[in-house]
C-alpha positions in Angstrom: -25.1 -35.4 60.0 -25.6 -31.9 58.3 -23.8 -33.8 55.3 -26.2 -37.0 55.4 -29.2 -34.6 54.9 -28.1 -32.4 52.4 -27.3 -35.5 50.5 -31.1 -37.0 51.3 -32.3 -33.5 50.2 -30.5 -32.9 46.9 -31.1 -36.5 46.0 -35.1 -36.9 46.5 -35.8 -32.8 44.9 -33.6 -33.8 41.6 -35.7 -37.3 41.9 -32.6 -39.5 40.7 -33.2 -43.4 39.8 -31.7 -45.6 42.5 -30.8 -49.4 42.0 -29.7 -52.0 43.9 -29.2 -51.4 47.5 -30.9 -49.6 50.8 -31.8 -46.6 51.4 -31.4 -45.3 55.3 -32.6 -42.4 57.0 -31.1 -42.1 60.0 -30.9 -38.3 60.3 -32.0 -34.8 59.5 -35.2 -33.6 58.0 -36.6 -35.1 55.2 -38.6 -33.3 52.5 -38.9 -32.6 48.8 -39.8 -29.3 46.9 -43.6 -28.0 46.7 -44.0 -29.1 43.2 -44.2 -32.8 42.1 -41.6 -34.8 42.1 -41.3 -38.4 41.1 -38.8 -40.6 43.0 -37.9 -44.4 41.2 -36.4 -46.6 43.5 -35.1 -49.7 41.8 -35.2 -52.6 43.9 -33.7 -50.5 46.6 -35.3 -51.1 50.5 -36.1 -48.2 51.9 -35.4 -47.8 55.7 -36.6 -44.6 57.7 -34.6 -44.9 60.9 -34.8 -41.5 61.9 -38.0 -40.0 63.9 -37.7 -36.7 62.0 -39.6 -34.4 59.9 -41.1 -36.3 56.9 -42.2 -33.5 54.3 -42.8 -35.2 51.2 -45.7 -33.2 49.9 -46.4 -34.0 45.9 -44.0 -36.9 46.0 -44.4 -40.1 44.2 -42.3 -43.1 45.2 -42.4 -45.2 42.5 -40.8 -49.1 43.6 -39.7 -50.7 40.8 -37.6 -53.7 40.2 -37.8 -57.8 39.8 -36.9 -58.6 43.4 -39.2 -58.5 46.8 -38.1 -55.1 48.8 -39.2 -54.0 52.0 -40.4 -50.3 53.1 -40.0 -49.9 56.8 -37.4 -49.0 59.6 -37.8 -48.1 63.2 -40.1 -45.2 62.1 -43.7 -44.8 59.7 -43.6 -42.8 56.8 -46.1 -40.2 55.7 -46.0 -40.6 52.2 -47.9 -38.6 49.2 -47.9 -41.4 46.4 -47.4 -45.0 46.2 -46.6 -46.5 43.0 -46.4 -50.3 42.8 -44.3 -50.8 40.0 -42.4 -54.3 40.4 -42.5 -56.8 37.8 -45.5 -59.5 37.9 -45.0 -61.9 41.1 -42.7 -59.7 43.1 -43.8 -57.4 46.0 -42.7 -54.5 48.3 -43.9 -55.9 51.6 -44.0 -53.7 55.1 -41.8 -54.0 57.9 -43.1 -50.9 59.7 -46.6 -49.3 59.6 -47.1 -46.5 57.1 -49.3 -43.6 56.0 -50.5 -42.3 52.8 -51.9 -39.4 52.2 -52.8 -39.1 48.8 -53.1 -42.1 46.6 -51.7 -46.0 46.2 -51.2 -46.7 42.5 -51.1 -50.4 41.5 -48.9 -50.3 37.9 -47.6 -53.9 38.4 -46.4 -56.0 41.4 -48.0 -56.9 44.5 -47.8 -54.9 47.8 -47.9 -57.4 50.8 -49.0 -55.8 53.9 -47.8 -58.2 56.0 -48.3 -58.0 59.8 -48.4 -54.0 59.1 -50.9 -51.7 58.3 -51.0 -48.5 56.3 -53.5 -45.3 57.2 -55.5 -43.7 54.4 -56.1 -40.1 54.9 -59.8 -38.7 54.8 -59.0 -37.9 50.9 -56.4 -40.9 50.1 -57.6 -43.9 47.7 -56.2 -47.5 46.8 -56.5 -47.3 42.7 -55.7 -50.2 40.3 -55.8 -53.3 41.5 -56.2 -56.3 39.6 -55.7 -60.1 40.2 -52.1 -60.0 39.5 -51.3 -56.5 41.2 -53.1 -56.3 44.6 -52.5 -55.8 48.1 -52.3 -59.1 50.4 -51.2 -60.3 53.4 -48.9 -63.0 53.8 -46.4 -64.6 56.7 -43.7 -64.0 53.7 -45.1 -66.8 52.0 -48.8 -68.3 51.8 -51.4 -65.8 51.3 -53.8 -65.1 54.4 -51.4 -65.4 57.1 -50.7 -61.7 57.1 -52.6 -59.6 59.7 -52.1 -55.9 58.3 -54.8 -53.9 56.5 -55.7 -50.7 54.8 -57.6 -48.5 57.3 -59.3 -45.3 56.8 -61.6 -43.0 58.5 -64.7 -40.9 57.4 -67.5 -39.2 58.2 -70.5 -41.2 57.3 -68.8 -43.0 54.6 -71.3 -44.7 51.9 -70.2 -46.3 48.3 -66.9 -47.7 47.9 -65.0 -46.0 50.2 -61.2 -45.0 49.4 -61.7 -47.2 46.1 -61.0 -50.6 48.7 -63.4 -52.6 46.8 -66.5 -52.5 49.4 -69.4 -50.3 48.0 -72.1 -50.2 50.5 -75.2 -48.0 51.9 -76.0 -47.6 55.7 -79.7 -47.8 56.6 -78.6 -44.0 59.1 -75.5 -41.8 59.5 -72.7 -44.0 61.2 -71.3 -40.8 62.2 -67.4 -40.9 62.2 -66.3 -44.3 60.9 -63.2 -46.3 60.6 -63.0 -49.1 57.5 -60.3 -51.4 57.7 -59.7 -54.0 54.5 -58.1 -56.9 56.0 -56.5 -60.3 54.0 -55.8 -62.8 56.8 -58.1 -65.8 56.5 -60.8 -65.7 59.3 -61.9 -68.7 61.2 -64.7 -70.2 61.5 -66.3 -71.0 64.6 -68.1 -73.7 66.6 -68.4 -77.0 64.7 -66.9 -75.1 61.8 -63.6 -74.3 63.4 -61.6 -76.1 60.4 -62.9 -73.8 57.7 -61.6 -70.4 56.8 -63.0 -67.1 55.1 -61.5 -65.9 51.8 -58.4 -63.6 52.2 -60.2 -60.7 52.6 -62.1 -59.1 55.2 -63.5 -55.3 56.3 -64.3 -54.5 59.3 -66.3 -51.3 59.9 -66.6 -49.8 63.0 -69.1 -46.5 63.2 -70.1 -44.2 66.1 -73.7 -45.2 65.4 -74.7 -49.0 64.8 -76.7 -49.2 61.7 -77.1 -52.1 59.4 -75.5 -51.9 55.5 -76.9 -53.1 52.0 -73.9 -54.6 50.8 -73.3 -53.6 46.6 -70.3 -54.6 46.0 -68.3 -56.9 47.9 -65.2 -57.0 45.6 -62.6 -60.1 45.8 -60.1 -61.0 43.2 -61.2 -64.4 41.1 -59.9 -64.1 37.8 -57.7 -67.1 35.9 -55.9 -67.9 39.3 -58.1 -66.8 41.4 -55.3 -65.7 44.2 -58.3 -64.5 46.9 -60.5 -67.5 47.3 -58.8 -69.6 49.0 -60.4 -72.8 47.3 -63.7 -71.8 47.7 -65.7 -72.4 44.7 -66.9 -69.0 43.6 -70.3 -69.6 42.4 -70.8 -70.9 46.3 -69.5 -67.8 47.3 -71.7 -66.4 50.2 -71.5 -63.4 52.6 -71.0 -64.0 56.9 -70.8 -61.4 59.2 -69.8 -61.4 62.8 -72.6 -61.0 65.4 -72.6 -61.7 69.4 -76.5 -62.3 71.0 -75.2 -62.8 74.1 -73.3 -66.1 74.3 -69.9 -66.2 71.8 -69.3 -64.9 68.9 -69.7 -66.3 66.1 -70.8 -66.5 62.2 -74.1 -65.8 60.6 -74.7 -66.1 57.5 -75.9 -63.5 55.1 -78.7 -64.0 52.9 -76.8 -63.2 48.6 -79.1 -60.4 46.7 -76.2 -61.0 43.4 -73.6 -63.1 42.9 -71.6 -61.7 39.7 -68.5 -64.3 39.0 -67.8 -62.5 36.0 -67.1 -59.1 37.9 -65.8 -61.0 40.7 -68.4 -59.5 43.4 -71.1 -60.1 45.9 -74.0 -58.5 47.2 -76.0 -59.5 50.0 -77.1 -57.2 53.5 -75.8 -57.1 56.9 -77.3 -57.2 60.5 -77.4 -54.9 63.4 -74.5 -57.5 65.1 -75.8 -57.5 69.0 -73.5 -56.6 71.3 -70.4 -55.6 69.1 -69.4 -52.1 68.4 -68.4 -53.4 64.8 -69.6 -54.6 61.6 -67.3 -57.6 60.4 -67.5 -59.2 57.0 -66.1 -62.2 55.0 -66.5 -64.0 52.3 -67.2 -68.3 52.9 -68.8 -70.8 50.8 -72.1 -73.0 51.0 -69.9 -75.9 50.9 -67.5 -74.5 53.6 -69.2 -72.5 55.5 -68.2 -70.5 58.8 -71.1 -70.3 61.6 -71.1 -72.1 64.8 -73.2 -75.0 65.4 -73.2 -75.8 68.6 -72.3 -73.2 71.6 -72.6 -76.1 74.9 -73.4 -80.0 75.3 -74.4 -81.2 79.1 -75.7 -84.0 81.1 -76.7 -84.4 84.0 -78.8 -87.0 86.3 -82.2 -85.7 86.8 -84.8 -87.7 89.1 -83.3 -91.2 88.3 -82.9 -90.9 84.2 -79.8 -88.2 82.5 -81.0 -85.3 80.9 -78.9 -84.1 77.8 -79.0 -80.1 76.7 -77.4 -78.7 73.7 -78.2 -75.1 72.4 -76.8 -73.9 68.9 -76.2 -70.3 68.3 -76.8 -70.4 64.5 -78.1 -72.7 62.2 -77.4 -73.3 58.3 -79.1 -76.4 56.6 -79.6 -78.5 59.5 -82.0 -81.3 59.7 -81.5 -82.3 63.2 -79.4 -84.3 65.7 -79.4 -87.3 66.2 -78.3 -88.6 70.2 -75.9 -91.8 70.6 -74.5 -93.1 73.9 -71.7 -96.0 74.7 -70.3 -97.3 77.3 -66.5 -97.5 76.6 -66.5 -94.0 74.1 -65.7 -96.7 71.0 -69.0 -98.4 70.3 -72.0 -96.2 69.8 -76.0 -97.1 69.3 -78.3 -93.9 68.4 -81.1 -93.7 70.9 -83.3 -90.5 69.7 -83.2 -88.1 67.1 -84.4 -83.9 67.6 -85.3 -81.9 64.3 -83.5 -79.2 63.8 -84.4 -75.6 63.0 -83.0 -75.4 59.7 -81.9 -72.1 58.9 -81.6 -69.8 61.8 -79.4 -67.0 63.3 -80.9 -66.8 66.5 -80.6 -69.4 69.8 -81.9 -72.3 70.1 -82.5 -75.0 73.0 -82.6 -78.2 72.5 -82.8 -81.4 75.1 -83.5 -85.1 75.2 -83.9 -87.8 77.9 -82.1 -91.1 78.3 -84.0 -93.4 80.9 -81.2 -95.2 82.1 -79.5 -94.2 85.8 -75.4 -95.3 85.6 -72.9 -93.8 83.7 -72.5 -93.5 79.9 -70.9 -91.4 76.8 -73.0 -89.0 74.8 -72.3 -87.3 71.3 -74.4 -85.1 69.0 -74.5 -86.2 65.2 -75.9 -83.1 63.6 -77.4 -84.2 59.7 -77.8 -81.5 57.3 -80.3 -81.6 54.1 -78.1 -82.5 52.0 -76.9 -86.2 54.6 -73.6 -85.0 55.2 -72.8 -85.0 59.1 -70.9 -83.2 61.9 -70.1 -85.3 65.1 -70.1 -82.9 68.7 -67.4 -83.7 70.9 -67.9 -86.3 73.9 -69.1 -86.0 77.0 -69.7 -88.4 79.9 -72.6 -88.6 82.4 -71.8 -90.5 85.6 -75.1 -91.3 87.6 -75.1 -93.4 91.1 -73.1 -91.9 92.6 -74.1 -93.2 95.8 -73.4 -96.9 94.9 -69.6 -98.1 96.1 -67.5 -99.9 93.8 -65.2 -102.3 94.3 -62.7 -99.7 93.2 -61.9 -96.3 91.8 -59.7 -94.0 89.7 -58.8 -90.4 91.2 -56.8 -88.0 89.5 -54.2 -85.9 91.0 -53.2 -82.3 90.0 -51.2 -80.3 89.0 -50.1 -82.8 86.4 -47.8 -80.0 84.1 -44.8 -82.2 84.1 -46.1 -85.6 85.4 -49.3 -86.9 84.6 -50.1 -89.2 87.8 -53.8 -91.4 89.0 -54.4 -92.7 92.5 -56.3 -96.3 91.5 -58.3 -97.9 94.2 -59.3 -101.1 94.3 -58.6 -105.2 95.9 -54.7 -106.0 96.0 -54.0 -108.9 93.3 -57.0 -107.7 91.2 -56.1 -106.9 87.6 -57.8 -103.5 86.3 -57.9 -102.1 83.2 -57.5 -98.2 82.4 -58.4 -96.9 79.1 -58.2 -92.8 78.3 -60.0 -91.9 75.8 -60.0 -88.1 74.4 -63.0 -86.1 73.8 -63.6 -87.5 69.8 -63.6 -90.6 70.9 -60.1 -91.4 70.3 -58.2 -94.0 72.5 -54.3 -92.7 73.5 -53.4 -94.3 75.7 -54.3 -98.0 78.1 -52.8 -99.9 80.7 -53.5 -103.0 82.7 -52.5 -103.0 86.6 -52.3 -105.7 89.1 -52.7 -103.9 92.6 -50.4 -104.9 95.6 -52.1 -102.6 97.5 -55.5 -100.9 98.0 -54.2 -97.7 96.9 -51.7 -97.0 94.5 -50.5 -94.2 92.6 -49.8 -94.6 88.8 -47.1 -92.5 87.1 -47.7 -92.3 83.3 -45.6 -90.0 80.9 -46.7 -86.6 80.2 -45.3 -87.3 76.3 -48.1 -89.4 75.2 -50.9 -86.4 75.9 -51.0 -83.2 75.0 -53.3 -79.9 76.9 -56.9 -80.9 76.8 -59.9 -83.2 78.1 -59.2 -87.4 78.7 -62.0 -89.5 80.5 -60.3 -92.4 82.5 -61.9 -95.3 82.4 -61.4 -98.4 84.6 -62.7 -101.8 84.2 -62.5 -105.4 86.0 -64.6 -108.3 85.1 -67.4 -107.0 86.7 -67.4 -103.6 86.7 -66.7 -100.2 85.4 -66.4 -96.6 86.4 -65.5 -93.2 84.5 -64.1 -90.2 85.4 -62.8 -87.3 83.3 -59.3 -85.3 83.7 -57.9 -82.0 82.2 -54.6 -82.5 81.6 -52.6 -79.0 81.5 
């Protein structure tokens, strides 16, 4: 052991060139001299596998090479300096969280973060990034799919903190804040569920809420433009987190500047309700993030079935128009509600269908622009108190088997359709009873987790009932 660190010693103060290989710390105390000293690692991996004294004060660790290496082991590092140095395309990507306390220098080279994250000190900065030498995330592959970040803390912070590309002003002292630049792409939400952000987020959590005039939100376009993630950049607009008191969920952010030759966005955020942070991305007009719609209910209500839909947030919506069927397959529109438009606050919305039986409902929501978003189904089942010739009754728990108790005249031939909550059928089944109650055993193969309304038919009637399968 006394061996292994003199060797770690002697090599990192004469600041030889390594190449080809791993280095592992698994022992001693690790430092360099007082005075700077530069330290090339060609395409070496460097492994810290001892939880030992890590003194590198004025070091630089420059990571050079043309092959993807990793800096990690069992333990973080507290490193000085960073430099990036790998040729155009290849990375140094994180296996293990890290610290930097003075600067990370992108020469060439890309350093993927990963599911990792590496701490800024108070005085530490992120310097010369471009489109083809940046930090990202990725799963080891696609961009995006990388949780880590860049996280540092300050005291009121204000401009472009730690050089991560956000420049901003509070409206009041945040007191003690944490920043965190993120590149995983974020969700959308509600209706919107299918879309996702840019790969890059920050998230800012201060002592004291106060809202921010975004300058600068940086992102990198340029001739491949590797942080979009097909979203057209001159549709490029800002959405920030919020909670009002239902979920949360995406509001959009009115744009003060859109500079696509300078690849960056300005725009303001809001006080976000009942979060203790400020959360930003980047979306476009034509694939946007918010929620549209947060519930859809019926019920029966003095002989007719009232319907109830509330939105959380609204972007460039006309209104909704109602449809009903009978079998979930056929639909007729019966009403149309306007809309609010453009709105980040909740809104109530309800409509009343004079018929008293059972039925399907949907929402097609209409923007300005005619293009339209379809809610997911729901059924309404009204007399109750009329008896039917037969009936359908789940049974739970149905985690391995998915079985029905069906109800009805021996020798009569029923039919069973089950319909999922778009509207599409899986799965249907015609059954001649011998008996008046009979228990159907289907195969848990053809559905997967989720919501299926049952419905059963004869020649003269017809009956609904819905069934989460687990």
């Amino acid at each position: 052991m006394k061996n292994t660190t003199f060797v770690i010693i002697f090599i990192f103060i004469i600041s030889n060139c390594f190449s080809q290989g791993n280095i592992r710390i698994t022992g001693g105390t690790l430092k360099t001299s007082s005075n700077p000293v530069g330290v090339t690692i060609n395409d070496f991996n460097f492994q810290n596998n001892s939880n030992s004294t890590h003194n590198l004060q004025n070091s630089t660790f420059i990571f050079k090479g043309s092959t993807n290496t990793f800096l990690g082991g069992n333990f973080s590092t507290t490193f000085y300096n960073i430099r990036i140095a790998k040729s155009t395309g290849v990375s140094v990507y994180l296996t293990q969280h890290q610290t930097v306390n003075n600067q990370i220098y992108m020469e060439s080279g890309d350093l993927d973060l990963r599911n990792y994250n590496i701490t800024l000190s108070s005085t530490a900065t992120l310097d010369n990034e471009a489109f083809n030498r940046r930090v990202k995330a990725t799963d080891g592959t696609n961009d995006g799919m990388g949780t880590g970040y860049l996280t540092t803390t300050r005291n009121n912070p204000s401009g472009n903190v730690a050089n991560l590309g956000l420049n901003f002003t509070p409206s009041a002292n945040l007191g003690s804040t944490e920043i965190r630049r993120g590149h995983q792409k974020l969700q959308g939400s509600g209706s919107y569920t299918g879309n996702y952000s840019i790969f890059r987020y920050y998230r800012i959590i201060p002592t004291t809420m106060s809202t921010l005039t975004i300058n600068n939100f940086y992102y990198f376009g340029g001739s491949t433009n590797p942080e979009l993630n097909a979203h057209p950049e001159a549709n490029l607009q800002m959405f920030q987190q919020v909670n009002y008191g239902g979920p949360n969920y995406w509001q959009p952010r009115p744009t003060t500047n859109l500079d696509i030759t300078n690849d960056y966005l300005s725009s303001t955020t809001s006080l976000p309700g009942t979060l203790n942070y400020i959360l930003i991305t980047l979306a476009s007009t034509s694939t946007p993030l918010p929620v549209e719609l947060t519930y859809f209910s019926g019920k029966c209500l003095d002989g007719k079935i009232m319907l109830n839909w509330q939105t959380a947030s609204e972007y460039n919506n006309s209104g909704f128009v109602i449809q009903r069927s009978i079998d979930a397959h056929s639909w007729i529109s019966i009403g149309f509600v306007e809309g609010k438009g453009f709105s980040n606050q909740t809104n109530n919305y309800s409509f009343i269908d004079n018929i008293n039986t059972y039925a399907f409902y949907r929402l097609l929501q209409i923007d300005f622009d005619n293009n339209i978003t379809y809610s997911d189904i729901i059924s309404v089942v009204c007399n109750q108190d009329v008896t039917s010739e037969f009936d359908v009754i789940p049974v739970y728990p149905n985690i391995d088997n998915v079985n029905i108790i069906v109800k009805g005249i021996p020798n009569n031939v029923y039919r069973l359709e089950f319909i999922n909550i778009i509207g599409q059928k899986i799965y249907n089944k015609e059954i001649k009873l011998t008996e008046n109650s009979q228990l159907i055993n289907l195969s848990r193969n053809i559905f997967a987790s989720g919501v299926y309304y049952i419905i059963m038919s004869s020649n003269t009637d017809i009956i609904c009932k819905s069934m989460y399968i687990e």
